[in-house]
N, C-alpha and C positions, 0 to 999 in steps of 0.2 A: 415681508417689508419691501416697497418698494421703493429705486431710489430717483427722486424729484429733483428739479432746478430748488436750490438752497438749502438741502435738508432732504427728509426722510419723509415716506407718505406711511402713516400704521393704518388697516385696514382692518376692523371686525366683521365676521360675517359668522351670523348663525348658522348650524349646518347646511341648509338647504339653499342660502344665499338669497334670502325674502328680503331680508334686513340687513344693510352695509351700512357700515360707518369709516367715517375717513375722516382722518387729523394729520397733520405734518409735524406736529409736537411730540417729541419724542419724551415717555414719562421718564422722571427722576427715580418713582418707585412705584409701587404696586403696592394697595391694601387689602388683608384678607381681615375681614371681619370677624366675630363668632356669635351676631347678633340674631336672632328668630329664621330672619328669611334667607341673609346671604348664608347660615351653617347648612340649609338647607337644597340653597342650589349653589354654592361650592364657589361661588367668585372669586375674581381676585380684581378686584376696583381700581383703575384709575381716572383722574378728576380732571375734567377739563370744564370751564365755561362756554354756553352754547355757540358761541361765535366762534369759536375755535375746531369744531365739530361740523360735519356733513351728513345727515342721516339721509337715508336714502331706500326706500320700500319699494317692495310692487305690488304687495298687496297689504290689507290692514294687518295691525300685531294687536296681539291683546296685552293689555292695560290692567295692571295688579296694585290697587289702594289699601293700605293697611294702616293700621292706627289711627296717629295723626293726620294722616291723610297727606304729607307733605311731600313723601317722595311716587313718582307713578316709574312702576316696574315695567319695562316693555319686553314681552315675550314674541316668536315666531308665530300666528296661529299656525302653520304647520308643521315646523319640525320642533316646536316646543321651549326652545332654546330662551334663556334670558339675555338677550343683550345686552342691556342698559337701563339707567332709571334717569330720570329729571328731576329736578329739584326747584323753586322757587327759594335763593335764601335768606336769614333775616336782611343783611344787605340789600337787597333787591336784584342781584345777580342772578342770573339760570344757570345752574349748573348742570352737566351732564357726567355721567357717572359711566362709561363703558366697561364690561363686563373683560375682562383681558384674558381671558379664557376663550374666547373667539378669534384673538387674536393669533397669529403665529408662535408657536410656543418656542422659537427661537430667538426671538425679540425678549419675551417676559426672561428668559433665562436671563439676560446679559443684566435685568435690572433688581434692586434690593425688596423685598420684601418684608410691609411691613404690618404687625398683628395689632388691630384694633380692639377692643375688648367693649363691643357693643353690646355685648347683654348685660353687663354690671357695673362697669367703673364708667364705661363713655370715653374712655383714655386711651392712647397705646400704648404697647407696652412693650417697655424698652430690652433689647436680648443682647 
């Protein structure tokens, strides 16, 4: 974490540093899923809208569409890593979804974690 004029900079990078993300929004909480793809690559989700968010590449990522088609997963193509996904939602808003497992795992400590139940209710669930 680094620390900026008014606040805080959180900075994701996949391991290889392809793909950075940078926000000044410090999250409230973190979501772990248990839905198809996040049980699978292990995230822990927090939500910001695209205006709020800097992505920043140096080369292409690949791009993972599933289902409905509604969220696009962004991976490293070279170290493999999931960063993030984007969203269009019914609002009209872009959301972006950074993967907080790229992130400093001293930042995710200080904050609450919370378990989604995407594969069957769609609900969280309350601990």
């Amino acid at each position: 974490m680094l620390t900026v004029q008014g606040g805080y900079m959180i900075e994701a990078t996949c391991h290889c540093g392809n793909i950075a993300i940078t926000t000044k929004k410090l999250p409230k909480s973190v979501t772990s899923c248990n839905c198809s793809i996040c049980y699978r690559i292990a995230a822990l989700w927090v939500y910001y809208t695209a205006n709020q968010v800097v992505i920043k590449q140096e080369s292409n990522n690949a791009v993972y569409l599933w289902g409905n088609k509604l969220r696009s997963y962004h991976s490293c193509s070279f170290c493999g890593c999931t960063t993030h996904y984007t969203q269009k939602r019914d609002n009209g808003t872009n959301r972006v979804a950074i993967n907080a497992r790229m992130v400093n795992s001293d930042i995710i400590k200080a904050v609450n974690i919370r378990y989604f139940d995407g594969a069957n209710t769609f609900k969280y669930i309350e601990q």
